[in-house]
N, C-alpha and C positions, 0 to 999 in steps of 0.2 A: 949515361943513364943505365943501372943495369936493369937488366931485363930476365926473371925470372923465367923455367923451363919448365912446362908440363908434360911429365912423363907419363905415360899409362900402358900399363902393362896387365894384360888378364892372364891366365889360365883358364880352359874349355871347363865347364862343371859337368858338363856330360862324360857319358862312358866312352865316347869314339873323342880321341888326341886331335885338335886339329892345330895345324900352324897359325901360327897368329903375329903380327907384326904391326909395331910400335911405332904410335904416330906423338914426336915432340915439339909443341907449338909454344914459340918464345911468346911473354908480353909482359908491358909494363906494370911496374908496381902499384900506379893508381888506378889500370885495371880492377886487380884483386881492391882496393880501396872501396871504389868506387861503388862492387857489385856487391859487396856488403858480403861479402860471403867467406868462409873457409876455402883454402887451394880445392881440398876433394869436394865441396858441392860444385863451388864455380867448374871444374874440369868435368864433372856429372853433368852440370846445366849446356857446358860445350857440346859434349857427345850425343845428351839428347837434340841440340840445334841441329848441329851437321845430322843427324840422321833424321831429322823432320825435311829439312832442303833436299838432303838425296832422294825420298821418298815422293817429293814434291815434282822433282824431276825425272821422275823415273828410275832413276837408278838404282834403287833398292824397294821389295816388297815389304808388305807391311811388318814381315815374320823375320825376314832379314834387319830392319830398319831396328827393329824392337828389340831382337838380339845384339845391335852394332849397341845399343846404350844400354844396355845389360837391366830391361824392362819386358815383363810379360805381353804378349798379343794386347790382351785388354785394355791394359793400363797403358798401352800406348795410344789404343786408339782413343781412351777417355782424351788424354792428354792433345790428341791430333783434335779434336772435337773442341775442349776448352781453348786451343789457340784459335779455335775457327779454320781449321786447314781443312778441306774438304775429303773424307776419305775416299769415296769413288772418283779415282781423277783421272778421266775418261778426255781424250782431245773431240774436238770437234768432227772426225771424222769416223771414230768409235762411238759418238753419241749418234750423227747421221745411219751407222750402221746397226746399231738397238733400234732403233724407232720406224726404222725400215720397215717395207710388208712383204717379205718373202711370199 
């Protein structure tokens, strides 16, 4: 089966250079079929996932998350909002400590 490669590669649009390194995820052809889409939307629709999950799990902030899929603060959060992803994603022991009575 072959298995097509999504390459992506950016350049920084700001004034400060930053390193940037290239993430290439194989899959199959009926992938692209399936998703109805162009290589570049489907690999756009990838980047914004993975940066919805990282942000989901902490690993990235909202301003990082929205930069990793090359989307403004706003329009990320619209888009966090229309999935239903929660933006204040607070654990249970950071909501114990808000509601706390110092």
């Amino acid at each position: 089966m072959h298995l097509p490669h999504f390459s992506y590669s950016n350049r920084p649009t700001t004034v400060m250079e930053t390193a940037m390194q290239t993430l290439t995820l194989p899959y199959a052809d009926d992938l692209l079929l399936t998703s109805g889409q162009a290589p570049e939307a489907l690999a756009a629709e990838l980047r914004f996932l993975l940066a919805v999950k990282l942000f989901e799990l902490h690993r990235l902030s909202i301003g990082k998350a929205a930069e990793f899929c090359d989307m403004g603060k706003v329009r990320f959060l619209f888009e966090l909002g229309r999935l239903q992803v929660p933006v204040i994603n607070l654990d249970d022991d950071q909501i114990a400590d808000e509601l706390s009575d110092d």
